[in-house]
Structure formats: structure tokens, C-alpha cells
KOLDRENTOR-115997 format. One record per residue (C-alpha): z, x, y. Coordinates in steps of 0.02 Angstrom, whole numbers, plus 50000, padded with zeros to 5 digits. Last residue first. Example, Ala and Ser with C-alpha at 12.3 -4.5 7.8 and 13.67 -1.06 7.14 Angstrom:
% residues 2
503575068449947/503905061549775/
% end
This chain:
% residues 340
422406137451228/424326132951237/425846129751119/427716121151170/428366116450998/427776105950881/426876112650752/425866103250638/426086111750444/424296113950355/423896103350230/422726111450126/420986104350103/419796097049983/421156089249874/420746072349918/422306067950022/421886084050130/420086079550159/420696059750217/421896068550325/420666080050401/419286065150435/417586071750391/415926063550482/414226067550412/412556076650469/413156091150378/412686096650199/414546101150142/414856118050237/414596105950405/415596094050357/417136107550286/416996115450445/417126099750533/418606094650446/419586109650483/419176109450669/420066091750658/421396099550607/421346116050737/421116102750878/422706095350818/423626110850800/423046119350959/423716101751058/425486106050986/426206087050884/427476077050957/426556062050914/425166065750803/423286066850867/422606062350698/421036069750639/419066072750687/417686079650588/416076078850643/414286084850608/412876082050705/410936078550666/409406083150800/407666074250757/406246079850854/406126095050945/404686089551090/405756076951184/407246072451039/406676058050923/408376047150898/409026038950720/410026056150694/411136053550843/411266036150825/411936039850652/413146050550712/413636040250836/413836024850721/414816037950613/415976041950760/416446022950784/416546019450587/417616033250555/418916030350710/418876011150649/419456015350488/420656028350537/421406014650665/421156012750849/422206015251019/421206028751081/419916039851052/419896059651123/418256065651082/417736083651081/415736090351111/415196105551037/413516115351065/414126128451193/415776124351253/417056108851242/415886094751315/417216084051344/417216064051333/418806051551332/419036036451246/419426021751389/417696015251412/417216014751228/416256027951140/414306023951096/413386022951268/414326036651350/414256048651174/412286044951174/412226054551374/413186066351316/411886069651180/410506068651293/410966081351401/411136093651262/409616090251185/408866095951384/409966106851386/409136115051215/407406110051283/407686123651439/408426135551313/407186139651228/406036127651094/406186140050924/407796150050976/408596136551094/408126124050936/408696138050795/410246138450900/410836120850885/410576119650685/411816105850669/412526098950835/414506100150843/415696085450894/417646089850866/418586072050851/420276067650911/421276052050849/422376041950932/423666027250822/424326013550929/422986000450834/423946003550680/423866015550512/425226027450571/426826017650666/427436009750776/429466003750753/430276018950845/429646011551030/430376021951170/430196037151035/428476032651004/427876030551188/428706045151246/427786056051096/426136047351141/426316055751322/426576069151256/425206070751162/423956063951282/424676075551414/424416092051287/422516084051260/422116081651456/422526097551516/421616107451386/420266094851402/420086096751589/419696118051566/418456112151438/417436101451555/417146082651575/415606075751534/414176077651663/413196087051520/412396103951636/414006104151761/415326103051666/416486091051753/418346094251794/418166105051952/416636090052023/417706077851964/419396082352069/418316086452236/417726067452215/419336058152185/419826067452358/418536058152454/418816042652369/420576045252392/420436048852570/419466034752579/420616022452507/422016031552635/420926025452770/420196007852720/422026005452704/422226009552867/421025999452950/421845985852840/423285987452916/422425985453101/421375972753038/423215963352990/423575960352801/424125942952729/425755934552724/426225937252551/425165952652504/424175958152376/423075972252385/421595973652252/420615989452250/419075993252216/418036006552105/416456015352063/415376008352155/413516018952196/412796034952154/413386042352344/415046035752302/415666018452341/417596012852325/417525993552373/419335984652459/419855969352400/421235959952504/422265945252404/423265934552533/424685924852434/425055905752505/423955897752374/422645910052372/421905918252540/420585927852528/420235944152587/418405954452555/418325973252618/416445977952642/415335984752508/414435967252506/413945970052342/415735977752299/416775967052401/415825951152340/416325957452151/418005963252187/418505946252267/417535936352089/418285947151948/417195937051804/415415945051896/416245962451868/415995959351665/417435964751565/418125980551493/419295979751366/421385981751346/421835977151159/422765992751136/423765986051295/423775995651444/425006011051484/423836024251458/423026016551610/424256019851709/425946009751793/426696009651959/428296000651985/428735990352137/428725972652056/427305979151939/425845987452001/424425992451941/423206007151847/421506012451777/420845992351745/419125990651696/417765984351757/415885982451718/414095981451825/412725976951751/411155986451698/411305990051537/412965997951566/413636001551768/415406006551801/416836001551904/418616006851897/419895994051939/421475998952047/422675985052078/424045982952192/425595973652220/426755963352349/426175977452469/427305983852600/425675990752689/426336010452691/427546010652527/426345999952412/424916009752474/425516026752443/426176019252262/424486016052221/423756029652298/424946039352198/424426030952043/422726033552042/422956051552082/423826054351928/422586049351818/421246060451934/422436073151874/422476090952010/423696080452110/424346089352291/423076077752392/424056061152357/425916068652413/425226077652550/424266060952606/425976052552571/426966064652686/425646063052832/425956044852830/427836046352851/427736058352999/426246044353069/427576031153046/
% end
């Protein structure tokens, strides 16, 4: 037991993907306990309640991530999940025993507070000497979870850094090209279609030249912290470098893409910045294609935000809707193996 233990710690503590990670645990667990299943929700405070979403499960022995959810996935209110929610106020592991099934929920607290628990399902119920070690590999991971986000966060914006979003984009694509050749019949202009935006502020160096650079974070700061409150729980964040954010969105048409970056835009411009004042962006963002090279689809959406901010910025471009109009060359998307 312990030689077998040692191999799954190895096996959790060799990812450098916190996507990854999920799923080892998972599997870990599954192995160790002889789970029926497990569930990993991640937890997260807006407007002052706390909200969950799924990150990855278990199926009948097979692990499966949160790229796998349905478009329609959403986040929904921890007081509806009612084992996590006791777990996580009490921060103690909760079991209950439903209809014959024992369901164990086990909090993941960081210094800030929850961020996660997990669901173990089992049919005759865990032992305390099980769920001692549980509690165990669940820590590791927390522990683990945390040396992962500190490397992939920038450290002025908390969003995560470019170094993550180089990783992060060529997976996206890829794993969008599995997805489309195990299922032939999606395709552009549905809720499977991803999108990534480029995020620059307009002007951003007359306000470090005119305010310094200690009211530029602080605009800087601020902005992140509008991208959290306007992008949904499952697009991802990056603060690229210098004064440009990226946006990966998910699972959403061109429509919705616009109106979701324009309502940031426009939140953007609606705000009164400490001792600046108002701050615009510009944005352009494009299609992250199937089987496309990650430089190509950041250099299309590139395209579109030079042509928004050569164009009176403060607006959002979409490359394909540039190209169709005659405002920009297509360029050809290139698919083999390309990196930043």
C-alpha cells in the first residue's frame, strides 16, 4: 500500500497544469479509496456569496475535465450543493448517507478562504482511517495546487501569466481539434465555437508618464479586477505583458463574444480611475479554429486590435467580421506545430 501510495503522489506532483492536477487527484482517489466516483467543485466568492462550479468527475472509472462540460455548464449558488456547503462552513469533512450510497465531502481552504471540495462516493461508506487519508492526498493537492498558481500568476494583476497562456492556448486548440474530429457535425456559428480576445488600454503610457507608475498598477489592478466581474467563470484571464490583457472565451457564439467584450469595454469606460479618471480599451478578438497554430490565432485577433485602435479605439473588432468587410486580408491559419 504505502509503495502504491508513493507512486500516486509522484504521479500528482509531476503536473505543471492545475487542469491536469484535478484529474490526477481524481483518479489518485478513485484508485486508493475504491471510490464509486468523485467530484471536484471549485469554489469562489461574487457579491458576497459563495459559488460552485464543477472542474472535473468521474464516470464509472473514467476521469473527465472541465473542458469536457456541457456549453450550457454554469455556476450555481453553494447554498443549492447542501454536503459541500456544511463542509465548507464547517471546514470539516461532512458524510451522509443517501439511500444505501455514503457521500463524503471534504473542504479545500487556502489562507483567503474555500476554494474547493470534494465529493467521494462510496457504496458502503468510508472508514476514519480512509478518510484520514483522503484528508491527506486532498492536502497534498491543496498544497501542490498552490506552488502551481503562484508560477502561473503575474504577480502585480493576479491573472494568470504569459508563460501559462502559451501553455494554455496550444492545449485549448488541441483540445478543440479532438473534440471536432470525434464529433464532425459542430460547427462555426454554435455554442461549441471559442474565441480569443487581445485586451489593450488606450493611452497607457501617457498615464505612467503623467501619474507614474505607481497609479499605472494601480489602473492595472483594477482592470483585472473588471475582467473577473465581467467574463464568466470558465473563460480564462491573462495579463499578456505590459498593458494587454488576453481572453480565452468559451463555448459562445460571435454574437455573444461581441456583446460580452463590449459590456467590458463599456464598463471599462463607465469607471472613474483613482486620480486618472476615465481609462478606455480597445479589443479585437477572433476565432480560435480547430486545428489552428496558437501564433496564428493570437496574430488574428492582434489584427483586429490594430485596426480598433487605428480606428478611434475604445471599440471591439472581430477579425472575421474585418475580413468579410473588406477591412482586412485574410491571412492563411497555419496548422502545423508553431510556438511563441
Amino acid at each position: 500500500m504505502a509503495h502504491k501510495l508513493l507512486d500516486h503522489v509522484r504521479t500528482i506532483t509531476l503536473h505543471r497544469d492545475t487542469a491536469l492536477l484535478d484529474r490526477s487527484v481524481i483518479a489518485s482517489l478513485l484508485e486508493l479509496l475504491h471510490l464509486d466516483d468523485v467530484k471536484l467543485v471549485e469554489i469562489y466568492r461574487l457579491d458576497g456569496e459563495l459559488y460552485f462550479t464543477t472542474t472535473a468527475w468521474s464516470e464509472e472509472r473514467e476521469v473527465f475535465g472541465q473542458d469536457q462540460l456541457p456549453p450550457d455548464a454554469e455556476a450555481l449558488p453553494l447554498a443549492a450543493y447542501a454536503g459541500a456547503r456544511e463542509a465548507v462552513e464547517s471546514n470539516e469533512i461532512v458524510s451522509v448517507d443517501e439511500a444505501g450510497q455514503y457521500r463524503h465531502w471534504i473542504p479545500v481552504h487556502s489562507e483567503d478562504g474555500p476554494i474547493a471540495c470534494f465529493e467521494l462516493r462510496h457504496q458502503s461508506g468510508l472508514t476514519s482511517h480512509q478518510l484520514d487519508l483522503a484528508a491527506g492526498i486532498i492536502g497534498l493537492y491543496r498544497n501542490y495546487r498552490a506552488l502551481l498558481e503562484d508560477s502561473q500568476q503575474d504577480t502585480l494583476t493576479g491573472l494568470s501569466n504569459r508563460k501559462t497562456f502559451d501553455h494554455s492556448l496550444a492545449h485549448f486548440l488541441s483540445s478543440a481539434s479532438e473534440k471536432q474530429q470525434a464529433s464532425p457535425e459542430r460547427r462555426h456559428g454554435d455554442m461549441h465555437d471559442h474565441w480569443l480576445a487581445v485586451i489593450d488600454i488606450d493611452h497607457f503610457k501617457r498615464v505612467n508618464d503623467r501619474f507614474g507608475h505607481l497609479y499605472g498598477d494601480e489602473v492595472l489592478i483594477l482592470v483585472a479586477n473588471r475582467m473577473r466581474g465581467c467574463f464568466r467563470q470558465d473563460d480564462k484571464l491573462f495579463r499578456f505583458g505590459g498593458e494587454e490583457f488576453v481572453v480565452l472565451l468559451r463555448h459562445v457564439d460571435a454574437a455573444g463574444a461581441r456583446s460580452t467584450l463590449d459590456r467590458f469595454r463599456a464598463a471599462i469606460a463607465g469607471e472613474e480611475f483613482p486620480q486618472v479618471g476615465q481609462v478606455t480599451v480597445s479589443i479585437g478578438f477572433a476565432r480560435a479554429e480547430a486545428g489552428a497554430s496558437p501564433a496564428a490565432v493570437l496574430g488574428n485577433a492582434d489584427e483586429a486590435l490594430y485596426f480598433a485602435k487605428g480606428n478611434g479605439r475604445n471599440q471591439v473588432c472581430q477579425y472575421e467580421a474585418l475580413v468579410a468587410a473588406g477591412n482586412l486580408e485574410r491571412k492563411t491559419l497555419h496548422t502545423e506545430a508553431e510556438f511563441f
